[in-house]
N, C-alpha and C positions, 0 to 999 in steps of 0.2 A: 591229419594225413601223415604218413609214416616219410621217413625220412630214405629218400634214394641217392647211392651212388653220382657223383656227377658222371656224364655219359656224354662223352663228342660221340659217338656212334651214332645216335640218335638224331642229331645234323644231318650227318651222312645220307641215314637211312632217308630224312626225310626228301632231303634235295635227290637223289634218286628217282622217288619214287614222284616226286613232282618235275621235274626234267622226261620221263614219260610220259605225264599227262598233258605235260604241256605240247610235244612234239606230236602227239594225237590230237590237241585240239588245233596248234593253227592248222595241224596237214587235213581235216576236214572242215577247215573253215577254207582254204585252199580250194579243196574240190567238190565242197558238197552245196547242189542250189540253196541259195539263201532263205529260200522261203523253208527248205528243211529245215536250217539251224535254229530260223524263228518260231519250229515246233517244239522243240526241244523245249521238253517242261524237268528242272532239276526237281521238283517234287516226287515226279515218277519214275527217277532213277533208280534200277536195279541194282544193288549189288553183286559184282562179277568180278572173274579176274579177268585182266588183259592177256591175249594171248599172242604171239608173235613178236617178232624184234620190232623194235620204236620205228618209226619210219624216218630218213632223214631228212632236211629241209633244206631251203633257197642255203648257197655258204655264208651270206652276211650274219642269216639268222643263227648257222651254226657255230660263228665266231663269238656271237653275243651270250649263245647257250656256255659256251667253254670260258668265256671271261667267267661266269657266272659260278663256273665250279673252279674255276681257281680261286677267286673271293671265298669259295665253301671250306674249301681246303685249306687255303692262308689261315681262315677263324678258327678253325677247326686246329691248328698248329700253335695258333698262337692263345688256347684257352689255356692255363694253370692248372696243374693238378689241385684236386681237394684236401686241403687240410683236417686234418685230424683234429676234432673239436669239441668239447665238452656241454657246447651250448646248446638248449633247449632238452635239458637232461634233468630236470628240477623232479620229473615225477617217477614214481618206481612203478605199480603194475606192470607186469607182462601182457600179452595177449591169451597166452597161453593160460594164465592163473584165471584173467575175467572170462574163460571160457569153459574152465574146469568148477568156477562160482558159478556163474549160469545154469548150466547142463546138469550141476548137483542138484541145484535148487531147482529147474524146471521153469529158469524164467525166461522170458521173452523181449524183446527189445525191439519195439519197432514205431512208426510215426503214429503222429496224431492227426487228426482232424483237423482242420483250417490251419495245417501247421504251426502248430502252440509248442513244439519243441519233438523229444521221443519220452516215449510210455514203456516202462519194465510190467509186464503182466504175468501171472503164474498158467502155467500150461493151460493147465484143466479149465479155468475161468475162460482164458480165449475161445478155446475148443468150445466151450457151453454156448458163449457167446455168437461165434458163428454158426453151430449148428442152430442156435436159437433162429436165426433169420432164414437157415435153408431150407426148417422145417414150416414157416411158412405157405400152407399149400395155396395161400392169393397168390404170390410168387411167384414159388418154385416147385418143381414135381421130380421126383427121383425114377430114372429111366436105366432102363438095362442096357449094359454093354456094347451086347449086339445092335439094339436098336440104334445106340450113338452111332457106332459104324455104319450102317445105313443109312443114316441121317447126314454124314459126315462126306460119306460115298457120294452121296446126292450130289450134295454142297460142291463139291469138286467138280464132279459133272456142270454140273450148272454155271459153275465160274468159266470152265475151259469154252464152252460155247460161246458163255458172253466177250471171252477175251477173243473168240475168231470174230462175233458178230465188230468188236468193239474194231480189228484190224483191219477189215473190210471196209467202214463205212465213217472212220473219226478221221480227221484231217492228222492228226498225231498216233494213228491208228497201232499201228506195229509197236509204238513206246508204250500204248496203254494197254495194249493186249500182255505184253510181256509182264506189265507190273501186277496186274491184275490175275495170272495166275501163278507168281512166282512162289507164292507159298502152300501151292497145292504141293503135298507131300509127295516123293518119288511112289513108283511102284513098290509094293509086297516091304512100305512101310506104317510104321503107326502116324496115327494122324495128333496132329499138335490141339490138345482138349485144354483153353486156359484153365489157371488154378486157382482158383475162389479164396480171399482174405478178405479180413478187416481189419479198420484201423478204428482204436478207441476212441471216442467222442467226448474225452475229457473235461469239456465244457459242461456237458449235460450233467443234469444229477433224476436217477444214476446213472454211472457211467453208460455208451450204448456203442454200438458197434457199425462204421460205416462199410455197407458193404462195396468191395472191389476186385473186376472181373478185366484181369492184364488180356488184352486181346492182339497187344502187338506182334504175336509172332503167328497169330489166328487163322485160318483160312480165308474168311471172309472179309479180315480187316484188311486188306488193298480193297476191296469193293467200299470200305466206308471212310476210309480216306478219299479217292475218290469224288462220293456226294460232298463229303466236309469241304473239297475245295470247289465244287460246284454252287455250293450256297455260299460262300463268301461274300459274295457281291450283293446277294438278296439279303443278308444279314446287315452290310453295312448300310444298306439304303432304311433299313427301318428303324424310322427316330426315337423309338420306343428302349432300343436294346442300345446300355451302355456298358463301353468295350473295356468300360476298368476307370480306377478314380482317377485317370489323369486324364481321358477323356469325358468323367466328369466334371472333375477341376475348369476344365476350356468350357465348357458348355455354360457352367457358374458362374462363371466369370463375363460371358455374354447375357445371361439374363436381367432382365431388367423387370422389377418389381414396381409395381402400384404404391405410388411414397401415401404412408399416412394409411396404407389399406390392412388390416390383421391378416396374419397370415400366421398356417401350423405345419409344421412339418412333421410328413407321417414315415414311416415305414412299415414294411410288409414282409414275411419271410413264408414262400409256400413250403410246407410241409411235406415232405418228403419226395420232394417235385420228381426227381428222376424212376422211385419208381411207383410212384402215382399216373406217369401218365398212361394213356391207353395204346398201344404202340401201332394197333392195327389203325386206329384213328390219326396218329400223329401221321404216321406213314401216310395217308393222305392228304392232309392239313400239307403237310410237304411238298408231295407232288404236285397239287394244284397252286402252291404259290410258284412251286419254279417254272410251272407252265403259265402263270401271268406275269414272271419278270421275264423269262425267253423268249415269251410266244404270243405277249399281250393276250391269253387266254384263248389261243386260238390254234385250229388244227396247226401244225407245219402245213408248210407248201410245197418242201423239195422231200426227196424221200431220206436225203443225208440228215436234214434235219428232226426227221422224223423217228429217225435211227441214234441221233444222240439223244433223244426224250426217251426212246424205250432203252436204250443200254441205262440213262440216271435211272428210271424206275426201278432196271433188274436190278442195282448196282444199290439203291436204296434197301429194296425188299432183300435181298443177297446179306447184306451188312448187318442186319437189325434183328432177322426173325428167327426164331429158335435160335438162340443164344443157348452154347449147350457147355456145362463149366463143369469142374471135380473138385471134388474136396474130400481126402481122407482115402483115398482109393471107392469113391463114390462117385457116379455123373449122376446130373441135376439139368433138368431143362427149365430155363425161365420162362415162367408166362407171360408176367404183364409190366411194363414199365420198361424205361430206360436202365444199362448198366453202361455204371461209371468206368469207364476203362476202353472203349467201344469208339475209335476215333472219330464217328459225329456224333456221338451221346450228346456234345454241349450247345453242334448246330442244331438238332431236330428240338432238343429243352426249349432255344431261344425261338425258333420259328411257333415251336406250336403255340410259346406264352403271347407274340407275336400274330397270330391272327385273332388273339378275343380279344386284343388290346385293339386293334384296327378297327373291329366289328362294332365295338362302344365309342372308335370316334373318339379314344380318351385324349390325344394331344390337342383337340379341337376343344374343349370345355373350356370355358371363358373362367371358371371356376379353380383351373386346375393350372396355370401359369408355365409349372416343371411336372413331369410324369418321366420314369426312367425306369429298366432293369435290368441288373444283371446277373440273370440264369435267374434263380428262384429267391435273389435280393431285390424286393420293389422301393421304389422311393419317388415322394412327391410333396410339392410346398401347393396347400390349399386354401386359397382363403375363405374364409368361415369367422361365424362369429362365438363357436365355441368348440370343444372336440367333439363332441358327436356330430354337428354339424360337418366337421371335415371331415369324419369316420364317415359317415352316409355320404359322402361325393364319393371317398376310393372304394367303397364295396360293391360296387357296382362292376370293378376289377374282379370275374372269376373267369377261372380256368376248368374246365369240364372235367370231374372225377378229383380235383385236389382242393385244399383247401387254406386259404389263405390268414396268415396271423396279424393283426394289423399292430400297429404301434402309435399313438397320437401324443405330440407335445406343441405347445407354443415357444420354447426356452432353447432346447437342445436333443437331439437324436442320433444314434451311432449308425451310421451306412459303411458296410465295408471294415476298411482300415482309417473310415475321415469321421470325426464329430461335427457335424453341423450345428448350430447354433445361430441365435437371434443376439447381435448386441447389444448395449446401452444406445444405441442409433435406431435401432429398429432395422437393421442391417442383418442378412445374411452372409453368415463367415462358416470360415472351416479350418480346422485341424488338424493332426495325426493324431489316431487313438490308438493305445494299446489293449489289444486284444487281452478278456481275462484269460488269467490259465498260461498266459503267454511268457514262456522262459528266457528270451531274449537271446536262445545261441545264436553265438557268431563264433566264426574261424578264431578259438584261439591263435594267440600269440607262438605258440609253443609250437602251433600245424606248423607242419612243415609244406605249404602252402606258396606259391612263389610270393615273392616281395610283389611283384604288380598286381596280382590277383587282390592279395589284401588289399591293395590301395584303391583298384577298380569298386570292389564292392563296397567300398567305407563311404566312397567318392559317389558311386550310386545311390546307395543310404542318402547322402544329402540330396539328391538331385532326389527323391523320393518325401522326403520330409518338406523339401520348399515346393512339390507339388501339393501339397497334402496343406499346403497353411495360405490362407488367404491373407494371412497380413505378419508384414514382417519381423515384429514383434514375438507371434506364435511360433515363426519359423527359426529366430535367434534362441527361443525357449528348451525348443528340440533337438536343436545341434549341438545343445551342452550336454542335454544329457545321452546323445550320444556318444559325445566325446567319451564323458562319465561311465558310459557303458564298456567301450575298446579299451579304454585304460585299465578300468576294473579286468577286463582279459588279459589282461599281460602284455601291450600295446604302448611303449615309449612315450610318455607324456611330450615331448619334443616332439615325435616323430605326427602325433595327430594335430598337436596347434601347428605346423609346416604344412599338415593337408588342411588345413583350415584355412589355413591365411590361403593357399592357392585357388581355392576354390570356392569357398563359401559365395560370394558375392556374385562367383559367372553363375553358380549353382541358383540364385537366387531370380538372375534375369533371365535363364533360360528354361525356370520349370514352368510353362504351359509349351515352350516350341516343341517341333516334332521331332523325336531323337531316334527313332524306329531307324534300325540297322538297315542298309541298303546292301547286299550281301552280293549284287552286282559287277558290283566295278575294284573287286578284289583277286587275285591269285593267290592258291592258299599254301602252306607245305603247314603238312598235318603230320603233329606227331604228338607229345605228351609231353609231363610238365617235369622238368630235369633244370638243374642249376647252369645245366651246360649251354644255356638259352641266355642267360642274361649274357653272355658277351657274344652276343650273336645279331646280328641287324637286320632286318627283313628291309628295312627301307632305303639302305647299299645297296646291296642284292638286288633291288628292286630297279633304282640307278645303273647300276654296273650293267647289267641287263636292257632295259628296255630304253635304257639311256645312249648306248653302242648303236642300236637298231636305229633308233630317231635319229642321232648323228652321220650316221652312214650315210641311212636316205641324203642327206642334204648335201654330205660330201658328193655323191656320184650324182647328184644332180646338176650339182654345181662343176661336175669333172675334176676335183680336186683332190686327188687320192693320196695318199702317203700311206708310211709305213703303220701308222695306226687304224688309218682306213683303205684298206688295200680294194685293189678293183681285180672283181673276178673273174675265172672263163666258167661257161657249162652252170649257172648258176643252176636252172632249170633240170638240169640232168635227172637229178634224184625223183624229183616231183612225176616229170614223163616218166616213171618206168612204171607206174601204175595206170599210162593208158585211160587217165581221166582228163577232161576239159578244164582247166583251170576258171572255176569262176568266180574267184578273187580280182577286182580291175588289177591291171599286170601296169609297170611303169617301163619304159623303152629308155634303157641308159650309155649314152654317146656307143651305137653300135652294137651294144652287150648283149648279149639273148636278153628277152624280157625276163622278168620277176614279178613273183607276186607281191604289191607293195602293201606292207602291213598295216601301213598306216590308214588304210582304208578301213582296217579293222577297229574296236573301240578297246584293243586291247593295250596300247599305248600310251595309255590315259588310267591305268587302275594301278591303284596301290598293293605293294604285297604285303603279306602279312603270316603271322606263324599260328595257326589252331593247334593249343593242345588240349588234350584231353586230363583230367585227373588220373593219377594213379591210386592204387591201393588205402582205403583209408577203414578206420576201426568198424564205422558204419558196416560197410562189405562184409567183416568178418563175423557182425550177431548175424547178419541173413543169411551168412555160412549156419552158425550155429543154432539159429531159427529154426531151422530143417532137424538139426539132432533134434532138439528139447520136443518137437511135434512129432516125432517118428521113433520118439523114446529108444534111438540108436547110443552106444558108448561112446564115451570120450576116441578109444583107440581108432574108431573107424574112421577119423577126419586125414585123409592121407592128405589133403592139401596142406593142414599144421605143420607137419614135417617139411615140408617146400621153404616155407614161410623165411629160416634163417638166410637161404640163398637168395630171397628176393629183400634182406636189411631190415624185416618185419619183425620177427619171433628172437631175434639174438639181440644180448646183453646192451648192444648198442643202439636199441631201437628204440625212437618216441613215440609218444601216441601220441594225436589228439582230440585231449581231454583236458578241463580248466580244472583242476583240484586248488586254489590257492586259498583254500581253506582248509585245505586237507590236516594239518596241523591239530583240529579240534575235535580230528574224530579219536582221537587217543584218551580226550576222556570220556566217552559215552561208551556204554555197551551197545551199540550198534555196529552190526559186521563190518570193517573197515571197506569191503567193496561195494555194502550197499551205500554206504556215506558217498565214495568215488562216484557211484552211477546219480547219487542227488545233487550230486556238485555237477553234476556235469549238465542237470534237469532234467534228468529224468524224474517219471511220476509213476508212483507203488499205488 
């Protein structure tokens, strides 16, 4: 990550822009029915600007907002200017030089597959390589222009009705009508056609190409967001589907095996699951299981109800069908299968492998102990008294139109990111494996990265590695060579045995609890990642603030007012000029007009805290220059390069990062000094 300016402006901006939200949220928490507020889904939030001045509120609450930005203002006066520093200055490239190599050469920079690191590939090979998969005509079918447009016209139409059908008759109606058509393009514009990539599958020999179809910005993609949050609950009810190896780990850790009884552990990988399946089929296999978690398999009774089953189906069918994508100034309509990029591509994969797993009855086989999957990773402990014998229990495991690869051992087998294995006890244990192919990046030393972010994610790594190790032994094994790993990035050998000792041990007791963010009971100021943060405290702020308000209360309850809690007239004044009902409980204080008392609210009870986002990092700038080397444009045409020095990127004073601490030894080989840079950094030619 490149190295930015320190910026108090960016405090500023943010308390600002959160001192607005927050004056909008109590003043409709103030006046809006409560059974409103409890519609409000943050999932189906539009993005919009606020329009109108802030509204004002009760004056206790206004005094607590104003302590709030005097504390912003004080931090904001008393941060340091930035010194002038030399450090993290070890590497020479420019951006500007690795982008003038690149676009000479025609190379490519971009991810891998099961994230094994990034892939340098030469133009032409990619390009062969995607068109290899578009020309698929199982697949894909090339369509004209006009016809997209048509197809696309449709699409809109059809969203716009669903989002009236969906305001009329959903209890959150008006929020999901909005969301649902907010990425229908304006009038007498072009319509948004995602753009068809792949990423190398480095693993494989040879190499192949995953295909990926961005649909975030999509027409259709608020309709499959949507179903994705609609099946959530039918997903987590089926014991079949597992949500990742730390809710494997917990599962493992509750099973109890037959002592003395053999047992093998199999796994399974389908075969190109996502676009193998048959979608016209999945699409039902879907609908009918949400019509037996909603509806116990039965008509509705009310016609509301009846009305949220037909918006899921339109909202299913809307998401999924004609899938219509470009590549090269070419559209492509998809025939069959799931695309990876499609935001319930990963609900309808797990549903559909989920009802031929129910059908066979597999968690019921007295034979089969543990049965799991997740997406098109199967996994199961069987006992048998040889492997074909356990190969012939899981094959009975198929999925309509795909085809499954099994894997049989008695010893040990890799699921995921964990090694399974049988001990000297005759014991099932588990491990962290590392993936082949797998380069191991991590945030250099050099990123300019904040100090807590590194430390979050080192700190997570552990809490990742003690889920992943079933015995404490295997998990003291992996944290050296973690350590081993950070250091070798240019990482303070001090600075990681100090995370170590603080953590290792809680890391140790707490990897099976649940650590799933509660995103709830927080107030956020959003802004990005600047130095000018570290002396800044969200958890003052937080005090200073909601700390005034609790205080208050108790003083004017108690009628004990002073000059740090003063008693006020006309509290209400503001509130009534909008002529709505307060339906916040109001508190009656010695006389005073009533107030709406906050403490009714649960907002007096959440921690605050600061979201930033990343800024500008090398990655950004190949996917800038991704676009030259495919569209065979010149170096001159990147007018963003020129920008680059006023944003501290492209001038003399800028770092990247990238880990060259080997860089040293490419001065004796004839290899181009930038490809040596791009393999030290792991990249794979």
């Amino acid at each position: 990550m490149f190295k930015r300016k320190r910026n108090s402006k960016l405090i500023k901006a943010a308390w600002y822009d959160f001192e607005e939200r927050l004056r909008w949220r109590l003043f409709f928490s103030f006046t809006e029915p409560a059974e409103n507020a409890d519609l409000y889904d943050p999932d189906f939030e539009v993005p919009h600007k606020r329009k109108g001045k802030p509204p004002q509120l009760p004056q206790y609450l206004e005094h607590g907002i104003l302590k709030g930005r005097f504390f912003v203002n004080k931090t904001i006066s008393n941060i340091p200017k930035e010194e002038d520093t030399d450090a993290y200055k070890s590497l020479g490239p420019k951006p500007h030089q690795i982008q003038e190599f690149l676009i000479s050469h025609s190379y490519i920079i971009t991810n891998t597959d099961k994230n094994l690191g990034i892939a340098v590939s030469e133009r032409t090979w990619l390009k062969e390589k995607c068109l290899e998969l578009l020309n698929d005509e199982q697949n894909y079918t090339f369509i004209h222009p006009l016809t997209v447009i048509n197809k696309l016209d449709k699409k809109c139409t059809d969203i716009e009705i669903l989002a009236c059908l969906a305001e009329a008759h959903l209890d959150n109606g008006k929020q999901i009508g909005n969301y649902l058509r907010h990425l229908i393009p304006p009038p007498n514009t072009k319509h948004n056609v995602p753009i068809f990539y792949g990423i190398p599958k480095i693993h494989k020999e040879p190499v192949k190409m995953r295909p990926i179809i961005p649909c975030h910005s999509a027409v259709q993609n608020p309709a499959a967001k949507y179903v994705s949050k609609i099946l959530k609950p039918i997903i987590k009810s089926a014991p079949t589907i597992i949500h990742g190896t730390k809710d494997l780990a917990i599962k493992l850790s509750k099973l109890k095996l037959t002592p003395n009884r053999k047992f093998y552990i199999v796994t399974g990988d389908v075969v190109a699951f996502y676009p193998s399946i048959p979608i016209q089929k999945c699409i039902d296999i879907v609908a009918d299981l949400y019509a037996q978690f909603y509806f116990n398999n039965e008509i509705p009774q009310t016609e509301q109800k009846l009305r949220e089953a037909e918006i899921f189906i339109k909202c299913l069918k809307l998401g999924n069908e004609e899938l219509i994508l470009q590549y090269d100034n070419n559209m492509y309509l998809q025939k069959r299968g799931l695309a990876m990029g499609v935001a319930d591509s990963p609900d309808l994969a797990n549903l559909y492998g989920w009802w031929f797993e129910r059908d066979i009855d597999i968690m019921n086989d007295p034979k089969i102990p543990f049965y799991g999957r997740f997406i098109d990773d199967c996994f199961a402990l069987v006992y048998a008294n040889s492997e074909e014998e356990a190969l012939a229990s899981v094959q009975k495991v198929q999925f309509d139109d795909c085809r499954i690869e099994w894997n049989v051992s008695d010893h040990y087998q890799v699921f995921l990111d964990m090694t399974l294995y049988v001990d000297e006890h005759k014991k099932l244990q588990h491990m962290p494996y590392r993936k082949n192919m797998s380069h191991q990046e991590r945030i250099p030393w050099i990123s300019h990265h904040p100090l807590d972010v590194k430390r979050g994610t080192f700190i997570g790594e552990m809490s990742r590695l003690a889920t992943l190790s079933s015995t404490h032994s295997s998990y003291c094994t992996a944290i050296k060579g973690l350590a081993a790993l950070y250091i070798v990035r240019g990482y303070p050998q001090d600075l990681i045995n100090a995370w170590l000792k603080n953590n290792i041990q809680e890391r140790w007791e707490k990897r099976l609890n649940d650590t799933r963010p509660h995103t709830d009971g927080v107030l956020v100021l959003k802004s990005e990642f600047n130095t000018a943060w570290n002396y800044f405290s969200a958890t003052e702020l937080g005090n200073t603030i909601l700390g005034f308000w609790r205080d208050w209360l108790q003083h004017a309850e108690d009628s004990s007012y002073n000059i740090h809690y003063p008693q006020y007239t006309g509290a209400t004044a503001d509130l009534s000029e909008t002529r709505q009902e307060l339906t916040t409980p109001v508190v009656a204080l010695d006389g005073v007009a009533q107030i709406p008392d906050i403490r009714k609210l649960d907002i007096l009870n959440r921690r605050m805290i600061v979201s930033r986002k990343r800024t500008r990092n090398l990655f950004d700038l190949t996917t800038l220059w991704k676009k030259l080397v495919l569209t065979n444009m010149e170096q001159q045409v990147l007018p963003d390069n020129h920008d680059l020095a006023s944003q501290n990127i492209a001038d003399s004073n800028s770092d990247m990062d990238i880990d060259s601490h080997d860089d040293s030894s490419s001065s004796d080989s004839d290899e181009d000094p930038f490809v040596t840079l791009l393999r030290n950094q792991g990249a794979v030619f």
